[in-house]
RORO-805457 format. One record per atom (N, C-alpha, C, CB): x, y, z. Coordinates in steps of 0.05 Angstrom, whole numbers, padded with zeros to 5 digits, always signed. Glycine has a CB too. Layout:
! RORO-805457
XYZ;...
END
This chain:
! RORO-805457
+00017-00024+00000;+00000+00000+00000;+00018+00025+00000;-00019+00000+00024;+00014+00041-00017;+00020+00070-00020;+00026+00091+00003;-00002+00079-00032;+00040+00094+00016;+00038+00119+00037;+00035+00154+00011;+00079+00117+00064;+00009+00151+00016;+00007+00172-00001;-00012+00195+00005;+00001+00161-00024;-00031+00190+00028;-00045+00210+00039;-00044+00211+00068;-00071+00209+00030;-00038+00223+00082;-00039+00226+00122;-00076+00221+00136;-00027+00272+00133;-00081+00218+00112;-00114+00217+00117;-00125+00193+00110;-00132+00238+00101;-00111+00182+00114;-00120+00144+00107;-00132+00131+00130;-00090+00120+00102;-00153+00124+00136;-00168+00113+00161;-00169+00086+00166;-00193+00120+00161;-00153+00070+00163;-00154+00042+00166;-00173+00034+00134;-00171+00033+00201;-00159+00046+00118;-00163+00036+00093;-00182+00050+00080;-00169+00009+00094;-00193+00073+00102;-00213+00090+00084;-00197+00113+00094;-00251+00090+00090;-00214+00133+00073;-00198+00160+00063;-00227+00175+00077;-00189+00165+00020;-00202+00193+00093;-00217+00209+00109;-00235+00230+00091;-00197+00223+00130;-00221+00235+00063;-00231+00248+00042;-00255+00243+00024;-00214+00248+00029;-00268+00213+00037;-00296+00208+00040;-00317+00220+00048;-00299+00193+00049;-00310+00225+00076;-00318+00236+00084;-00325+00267+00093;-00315+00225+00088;-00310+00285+00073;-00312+00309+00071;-00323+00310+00042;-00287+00324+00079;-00324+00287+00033;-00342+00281+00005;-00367+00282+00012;-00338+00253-00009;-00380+00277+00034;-00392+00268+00040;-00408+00289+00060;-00382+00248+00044;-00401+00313+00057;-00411+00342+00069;-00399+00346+00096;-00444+00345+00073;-00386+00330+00106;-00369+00336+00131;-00356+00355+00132;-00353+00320+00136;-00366+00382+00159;-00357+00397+00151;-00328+00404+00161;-00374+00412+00151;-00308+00418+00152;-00283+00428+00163;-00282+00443+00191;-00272+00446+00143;-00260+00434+00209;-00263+00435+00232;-00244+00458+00242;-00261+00410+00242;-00241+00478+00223;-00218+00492+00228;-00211+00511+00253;-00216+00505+00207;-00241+00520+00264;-00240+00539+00287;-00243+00515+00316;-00270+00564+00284;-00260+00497+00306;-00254+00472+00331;-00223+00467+00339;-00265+00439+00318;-00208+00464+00315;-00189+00451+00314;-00161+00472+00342;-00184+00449+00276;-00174+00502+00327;-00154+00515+00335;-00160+00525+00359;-00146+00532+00319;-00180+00514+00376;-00197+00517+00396;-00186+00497+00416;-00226+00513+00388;-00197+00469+00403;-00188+00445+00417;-00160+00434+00415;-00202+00427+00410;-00156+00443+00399;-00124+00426+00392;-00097+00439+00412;-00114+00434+00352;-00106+00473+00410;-00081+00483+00420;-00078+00477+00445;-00078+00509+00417;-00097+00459+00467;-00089+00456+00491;-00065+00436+00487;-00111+00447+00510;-00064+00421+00468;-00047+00399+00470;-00007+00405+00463;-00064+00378+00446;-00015+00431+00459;+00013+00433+00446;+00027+00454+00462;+00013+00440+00414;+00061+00460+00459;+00080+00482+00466;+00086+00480+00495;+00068+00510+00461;+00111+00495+00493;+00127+00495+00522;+00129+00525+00519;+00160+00475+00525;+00108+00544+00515;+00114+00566+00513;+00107+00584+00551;+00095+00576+00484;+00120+00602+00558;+00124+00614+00583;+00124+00645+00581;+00149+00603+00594;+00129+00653+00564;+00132+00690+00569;+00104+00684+00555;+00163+00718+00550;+00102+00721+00544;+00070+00728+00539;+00081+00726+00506;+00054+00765+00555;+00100+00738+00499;+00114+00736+00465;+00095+00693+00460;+00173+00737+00468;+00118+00684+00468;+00108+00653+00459;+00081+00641+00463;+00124+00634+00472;+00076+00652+00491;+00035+00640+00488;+00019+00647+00469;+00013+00650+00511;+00027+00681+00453;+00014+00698+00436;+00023+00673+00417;+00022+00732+00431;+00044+00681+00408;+00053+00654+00377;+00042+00629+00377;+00086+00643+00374;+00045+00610+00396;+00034+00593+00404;-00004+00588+00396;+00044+00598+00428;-00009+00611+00409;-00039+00609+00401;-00044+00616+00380;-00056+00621+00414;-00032+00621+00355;-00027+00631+00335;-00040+00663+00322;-00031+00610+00323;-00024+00675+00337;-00020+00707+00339;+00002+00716+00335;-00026+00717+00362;+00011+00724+00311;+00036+00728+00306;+00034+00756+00275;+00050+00692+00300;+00054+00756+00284;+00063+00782+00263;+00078+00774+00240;+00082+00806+00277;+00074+00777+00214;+00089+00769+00187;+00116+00767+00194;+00086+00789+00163;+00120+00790+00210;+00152+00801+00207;+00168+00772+00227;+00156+00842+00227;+00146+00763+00246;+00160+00736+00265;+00162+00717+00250;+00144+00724+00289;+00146+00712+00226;+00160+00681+00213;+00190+00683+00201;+00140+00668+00183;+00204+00659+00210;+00223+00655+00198;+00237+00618+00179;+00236+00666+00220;+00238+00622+00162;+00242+00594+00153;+00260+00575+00172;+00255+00595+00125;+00251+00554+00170;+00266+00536+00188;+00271+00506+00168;+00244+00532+00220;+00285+00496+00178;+00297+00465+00156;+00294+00447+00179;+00337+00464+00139;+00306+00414+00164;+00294+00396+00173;+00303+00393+00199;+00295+00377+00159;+00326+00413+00217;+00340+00408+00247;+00321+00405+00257;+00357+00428+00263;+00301+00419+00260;+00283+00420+00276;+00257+00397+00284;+00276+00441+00269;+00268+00376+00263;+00243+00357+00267;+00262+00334+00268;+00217+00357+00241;+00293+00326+00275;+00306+00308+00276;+00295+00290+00294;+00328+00315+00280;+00307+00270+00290;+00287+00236+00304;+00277+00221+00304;+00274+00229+00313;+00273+00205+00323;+00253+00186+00321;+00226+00184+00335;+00263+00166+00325;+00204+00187+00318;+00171+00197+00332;+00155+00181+00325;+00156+00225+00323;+00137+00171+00344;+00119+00162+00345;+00089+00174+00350;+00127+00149+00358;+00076+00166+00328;+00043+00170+00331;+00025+00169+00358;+00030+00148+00315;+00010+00190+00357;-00009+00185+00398;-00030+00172+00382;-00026+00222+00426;-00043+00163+00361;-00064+00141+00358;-00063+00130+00361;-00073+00132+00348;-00046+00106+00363;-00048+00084+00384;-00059+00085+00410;-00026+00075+00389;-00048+00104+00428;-00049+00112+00457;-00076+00114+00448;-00030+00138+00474;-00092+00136+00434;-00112+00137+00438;-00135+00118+00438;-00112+00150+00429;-00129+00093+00418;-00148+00077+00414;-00146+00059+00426;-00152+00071+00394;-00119+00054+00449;-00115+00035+00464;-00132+00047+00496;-00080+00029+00464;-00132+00072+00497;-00140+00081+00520;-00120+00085+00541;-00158+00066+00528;-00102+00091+00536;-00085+00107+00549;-00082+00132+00547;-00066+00100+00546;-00096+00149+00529;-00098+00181+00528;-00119+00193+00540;-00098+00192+00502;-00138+00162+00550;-00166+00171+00567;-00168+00191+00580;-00175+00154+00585;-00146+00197+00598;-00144+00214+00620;-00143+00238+00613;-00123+00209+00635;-00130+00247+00585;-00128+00267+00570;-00155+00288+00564;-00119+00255+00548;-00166+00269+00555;-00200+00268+00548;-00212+00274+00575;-00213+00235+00535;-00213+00256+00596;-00222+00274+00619;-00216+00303+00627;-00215+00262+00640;-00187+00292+00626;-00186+00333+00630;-00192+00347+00611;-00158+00348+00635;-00195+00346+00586;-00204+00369+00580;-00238+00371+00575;-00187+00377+00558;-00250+00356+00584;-00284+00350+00592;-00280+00362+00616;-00299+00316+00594;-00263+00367+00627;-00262+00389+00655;-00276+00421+00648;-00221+00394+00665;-00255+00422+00634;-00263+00461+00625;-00264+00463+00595;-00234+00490+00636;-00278+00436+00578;-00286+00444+00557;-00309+00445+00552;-00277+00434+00542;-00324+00443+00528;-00348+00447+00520;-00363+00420+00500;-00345+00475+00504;-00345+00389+00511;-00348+00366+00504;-00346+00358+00528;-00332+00355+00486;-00357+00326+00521;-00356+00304+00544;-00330+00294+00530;-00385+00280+00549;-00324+00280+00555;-00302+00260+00554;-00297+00240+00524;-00309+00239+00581;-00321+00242+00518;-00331+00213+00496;-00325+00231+00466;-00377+00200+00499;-00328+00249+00473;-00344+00277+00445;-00308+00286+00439;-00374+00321+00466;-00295+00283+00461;-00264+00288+00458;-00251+00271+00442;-00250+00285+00482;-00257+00238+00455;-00237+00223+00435;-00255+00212+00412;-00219+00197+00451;-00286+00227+00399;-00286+00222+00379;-00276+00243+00356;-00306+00213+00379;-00275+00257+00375;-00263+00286+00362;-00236+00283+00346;-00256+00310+00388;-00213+00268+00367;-00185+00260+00365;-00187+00239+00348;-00171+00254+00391;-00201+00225+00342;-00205+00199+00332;-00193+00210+00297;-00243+00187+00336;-00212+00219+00296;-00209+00234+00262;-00178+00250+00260;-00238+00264+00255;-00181+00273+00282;-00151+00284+00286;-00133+00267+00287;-00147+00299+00309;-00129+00251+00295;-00103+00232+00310;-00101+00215+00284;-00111+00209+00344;-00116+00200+00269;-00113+00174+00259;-00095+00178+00235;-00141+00161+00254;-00082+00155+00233;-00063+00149+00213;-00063+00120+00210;-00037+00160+00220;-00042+00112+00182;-00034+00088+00186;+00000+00090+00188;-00045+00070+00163;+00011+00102+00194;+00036+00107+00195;+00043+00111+00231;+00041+00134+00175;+00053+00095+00239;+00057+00088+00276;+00078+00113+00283;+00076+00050+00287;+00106+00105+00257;+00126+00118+00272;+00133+00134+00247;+00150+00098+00289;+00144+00154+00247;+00170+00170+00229;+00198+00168+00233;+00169+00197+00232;+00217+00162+00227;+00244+00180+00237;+00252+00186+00201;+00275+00155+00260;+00266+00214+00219;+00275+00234+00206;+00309+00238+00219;+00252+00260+00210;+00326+00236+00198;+00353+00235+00195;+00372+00251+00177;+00356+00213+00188;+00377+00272+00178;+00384+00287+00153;+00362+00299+00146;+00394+00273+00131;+00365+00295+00122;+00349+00303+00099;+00325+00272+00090;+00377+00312+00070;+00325+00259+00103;+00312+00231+00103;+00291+00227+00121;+00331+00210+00110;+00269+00226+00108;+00253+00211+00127;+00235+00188+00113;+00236+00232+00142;+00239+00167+00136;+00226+00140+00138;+00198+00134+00144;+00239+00127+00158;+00184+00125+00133;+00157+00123+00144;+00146+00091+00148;+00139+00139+00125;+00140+00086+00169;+00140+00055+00182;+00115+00056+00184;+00156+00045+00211;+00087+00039+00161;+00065+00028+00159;+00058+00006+00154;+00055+00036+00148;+00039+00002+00144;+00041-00021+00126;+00068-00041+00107;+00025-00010+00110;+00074-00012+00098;+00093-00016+00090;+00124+00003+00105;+00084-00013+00063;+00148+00000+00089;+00169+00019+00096;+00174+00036+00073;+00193+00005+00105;+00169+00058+00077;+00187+00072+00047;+00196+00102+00062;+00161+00080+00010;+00215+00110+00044;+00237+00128+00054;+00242+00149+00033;+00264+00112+00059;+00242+00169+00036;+00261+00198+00015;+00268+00208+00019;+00257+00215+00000;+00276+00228+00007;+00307+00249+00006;+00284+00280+00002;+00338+00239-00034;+00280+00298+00028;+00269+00318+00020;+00278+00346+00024;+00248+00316+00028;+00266+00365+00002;+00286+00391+00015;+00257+00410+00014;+00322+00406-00011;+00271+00433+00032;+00250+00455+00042;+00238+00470+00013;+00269+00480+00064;+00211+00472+00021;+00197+00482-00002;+00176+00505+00001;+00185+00460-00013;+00197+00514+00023;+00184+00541+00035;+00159+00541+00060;+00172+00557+00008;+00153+00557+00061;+00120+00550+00079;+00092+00571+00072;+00127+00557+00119;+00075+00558+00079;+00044+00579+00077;+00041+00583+00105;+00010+00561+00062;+00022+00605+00106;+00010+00616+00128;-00020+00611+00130;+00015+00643+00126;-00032+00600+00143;-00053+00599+00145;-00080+00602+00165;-00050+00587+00137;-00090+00621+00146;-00115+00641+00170;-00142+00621+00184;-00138+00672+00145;-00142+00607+00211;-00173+00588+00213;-00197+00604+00220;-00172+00564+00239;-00216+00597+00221;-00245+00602+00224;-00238+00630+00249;-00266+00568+00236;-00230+00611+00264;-00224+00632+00299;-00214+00657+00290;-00194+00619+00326;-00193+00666+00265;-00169+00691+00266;-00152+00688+00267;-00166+00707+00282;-00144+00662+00277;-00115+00656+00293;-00101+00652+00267;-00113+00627+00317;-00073+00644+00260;-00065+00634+00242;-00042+00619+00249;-00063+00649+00225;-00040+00598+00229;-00019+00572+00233;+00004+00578+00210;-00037+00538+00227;+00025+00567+00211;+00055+00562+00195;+00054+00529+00184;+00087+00567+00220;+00058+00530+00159;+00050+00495+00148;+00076+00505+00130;+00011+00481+00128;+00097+00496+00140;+00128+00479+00129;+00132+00464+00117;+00143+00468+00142;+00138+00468+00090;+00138+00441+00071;+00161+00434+00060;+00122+00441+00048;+00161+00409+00054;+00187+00404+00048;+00180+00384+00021;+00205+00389+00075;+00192+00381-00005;+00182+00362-00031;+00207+00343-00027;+00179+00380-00068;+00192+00318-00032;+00209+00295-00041;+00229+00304-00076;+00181+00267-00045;+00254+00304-00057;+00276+00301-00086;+00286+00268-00106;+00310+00314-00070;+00282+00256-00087;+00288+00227-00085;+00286+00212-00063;+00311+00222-00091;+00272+00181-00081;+00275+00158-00054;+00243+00135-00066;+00268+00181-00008;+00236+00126-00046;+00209+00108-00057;+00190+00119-00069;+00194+00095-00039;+00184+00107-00084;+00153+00113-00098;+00134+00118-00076;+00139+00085-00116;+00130+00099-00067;+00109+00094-00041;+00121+00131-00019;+00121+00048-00017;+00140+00137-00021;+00132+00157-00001;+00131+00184-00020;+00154+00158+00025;+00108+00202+00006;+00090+00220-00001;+00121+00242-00020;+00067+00235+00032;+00093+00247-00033;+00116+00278-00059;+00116+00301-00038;+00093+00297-00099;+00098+00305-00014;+00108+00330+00001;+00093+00326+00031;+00098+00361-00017;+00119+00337+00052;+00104+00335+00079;+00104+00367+00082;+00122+00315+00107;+00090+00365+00101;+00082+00392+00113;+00075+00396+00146;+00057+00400+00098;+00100+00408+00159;+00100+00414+00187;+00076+00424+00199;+00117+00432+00191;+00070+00432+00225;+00053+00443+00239;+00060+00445+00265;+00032+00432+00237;+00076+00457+00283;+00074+00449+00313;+00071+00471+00321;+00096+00435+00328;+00062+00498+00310;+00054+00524+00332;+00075+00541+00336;+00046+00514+00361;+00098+00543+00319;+00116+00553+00320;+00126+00566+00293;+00131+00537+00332;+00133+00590+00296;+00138+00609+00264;+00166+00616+00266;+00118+00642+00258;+00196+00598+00272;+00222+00614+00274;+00231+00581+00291;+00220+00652+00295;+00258+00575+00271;+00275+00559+00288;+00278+00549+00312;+00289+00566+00288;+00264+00521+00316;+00265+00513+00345;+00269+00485+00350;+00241+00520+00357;+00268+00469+00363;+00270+00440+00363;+00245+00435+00371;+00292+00427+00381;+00225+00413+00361;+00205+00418+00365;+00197+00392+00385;+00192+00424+00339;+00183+00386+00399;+00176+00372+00426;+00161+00345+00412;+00153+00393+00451;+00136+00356+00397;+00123+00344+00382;+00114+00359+00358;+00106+00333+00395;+00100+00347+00339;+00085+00364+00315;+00064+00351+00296;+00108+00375+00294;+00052+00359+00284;+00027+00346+00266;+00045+00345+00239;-00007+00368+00263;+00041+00325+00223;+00044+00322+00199;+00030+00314+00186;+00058+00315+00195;+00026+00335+00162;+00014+00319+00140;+00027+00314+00107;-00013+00334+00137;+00019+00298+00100;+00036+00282+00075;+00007+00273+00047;+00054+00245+00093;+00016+00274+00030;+00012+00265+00011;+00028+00278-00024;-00016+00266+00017;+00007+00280-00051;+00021+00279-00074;+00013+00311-00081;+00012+00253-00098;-00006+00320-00064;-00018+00344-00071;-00019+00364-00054;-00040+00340-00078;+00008+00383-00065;+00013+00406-00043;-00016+00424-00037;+00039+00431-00056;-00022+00433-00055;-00042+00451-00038;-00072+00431-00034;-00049+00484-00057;-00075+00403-00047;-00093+00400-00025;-00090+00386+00008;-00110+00385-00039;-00074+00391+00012;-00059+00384+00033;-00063+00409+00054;-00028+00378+00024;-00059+00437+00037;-00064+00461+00063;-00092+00454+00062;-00057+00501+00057;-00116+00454+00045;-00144+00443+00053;-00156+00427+00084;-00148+00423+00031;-00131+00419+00087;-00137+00392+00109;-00136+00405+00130;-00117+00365+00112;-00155+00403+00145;-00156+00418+00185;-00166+00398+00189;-00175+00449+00201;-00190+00377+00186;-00190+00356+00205;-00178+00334+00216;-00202+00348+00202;-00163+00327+00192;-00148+00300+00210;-00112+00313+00205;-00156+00258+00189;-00099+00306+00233;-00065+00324+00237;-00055+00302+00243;-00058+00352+00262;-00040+00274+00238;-00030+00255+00250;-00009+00271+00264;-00022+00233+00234;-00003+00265+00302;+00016+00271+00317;+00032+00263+00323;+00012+00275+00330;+00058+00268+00322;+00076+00259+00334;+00088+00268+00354;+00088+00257+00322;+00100+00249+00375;+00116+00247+00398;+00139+00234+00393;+00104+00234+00417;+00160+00245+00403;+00190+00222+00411;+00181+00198+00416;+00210+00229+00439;+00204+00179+00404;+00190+00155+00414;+00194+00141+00428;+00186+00142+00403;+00214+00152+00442;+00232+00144+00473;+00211+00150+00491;+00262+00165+00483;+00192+00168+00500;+00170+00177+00514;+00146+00152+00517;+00161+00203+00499;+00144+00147+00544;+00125+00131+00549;+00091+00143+00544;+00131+00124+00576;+00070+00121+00539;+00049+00136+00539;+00038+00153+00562;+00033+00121+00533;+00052+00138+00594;+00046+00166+00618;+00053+00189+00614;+00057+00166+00644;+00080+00192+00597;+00099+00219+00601;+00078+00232+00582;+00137+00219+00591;+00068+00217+00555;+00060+00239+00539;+00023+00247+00546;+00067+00228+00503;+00023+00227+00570;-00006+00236+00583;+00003+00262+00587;-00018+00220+00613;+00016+00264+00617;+00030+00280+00633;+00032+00307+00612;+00060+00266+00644;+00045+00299+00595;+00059+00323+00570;+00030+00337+00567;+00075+00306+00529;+00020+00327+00554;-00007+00336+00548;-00032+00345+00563;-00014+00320+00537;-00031+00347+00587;-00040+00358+00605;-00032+00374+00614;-00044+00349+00618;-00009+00377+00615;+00013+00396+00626;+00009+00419+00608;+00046+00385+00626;-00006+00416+00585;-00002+00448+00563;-00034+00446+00557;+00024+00446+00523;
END
């Protein structure tokens, strides 16, 4: 099988279902999602973070920043180890516990477990294994439902498998050179329908990190 879209659902295409009048979740997303992310502490980084930022703050960044080896939280989630996650934020959100991880369900899902990224290389471990050679292909800015706006980092396949995607595209809440903790990626053959996509963000974590720590992590922001 093809690693060719980040929106593959256990063999269905999440792109069914936005076929299918489902609507885009873009102000949910940037609502619900941002509890889960950043180690930000002054008032500068919570503003960026929540994505409030000034043109003049983006700065291009390359692949240092996503070096490693990462693992997917869908598993955790469908195993029920991110449960706790979901409770807390049925604490002071505007879902139940249940309404959370069907929420994440769509967000989270992939068929791709792990990434590592090495260089200019990244590996993608699914179904299958396939691997390429990618270089920076600049980034978009993009405005959600809320105001806020996000940084989507792309990088095009120069060489390597068929099977892996022609372009990934960053996301972790950050506009300027950083090492990033975790991040959303998305992948497939079609750059700009790829910025289209706010519902489903496959996540990554280090993959040295246990599923408590990345409970913990994720509560913690």
């Amino acid at each position: 099988m093809m690693i060719t879209d980040s929106r593959r659902l256990g063999g269905f295409a999440l792109g069914a279902l936005l076929a299918l009048g489902q609507p885009a979740l873009a102000e949910d997303r940037s609502h619900d999602h941002a509890h889960d992310h950043g180690h930000a502490h002054d008032a500068d980084s919570q503003r960026i973070y929540k994505g409030y930022f000034l043109d003049e703050e983006i700065q291009p960044r390359t692949l240092a920043d996503w070096q490693g080896d990462w693992q997917s939280v869908y598993p955790l989630l469908q195993d029920g180890t991110l449960a706790p996650v979901m409770a807390h934020k049925a604490e002071s959100g505007d879902k139940s516990a249940e309404d959370y991880t069907a929420y994440y369900e769509i967000g989270y899902a992939t068929e791709v477990d792990r990434i590592e990224i090495e260089g200019d290389t990244f590996t993608f471990h699914g179904a299958e294994v396939a691997s390429g050679h990618y270089a920076s292909d600049g980034y978009e800015v993009l405005t959600y439902a809320k105001g806020n706006r996000g940084v989507r980092y792309i990088f095009e396949k120069i060489d390597g498998d068929a099977a892996a995607p022609q372009f990934v595209q960053f996301s972790d809440h950050a506009v300027f050179p950083t090492d990033a903790g975790h991040f959303h990626l998305y992948w497939g053959d079609d750059r700009a329908a790829l910025l289209e996509e706010v519902t489903n963000w496959p996540t990554y974590y280090p993959s040295e990190m246990t599923g408590a720590q990345i409970v913990d992590e994720m509560i913690a922001h």
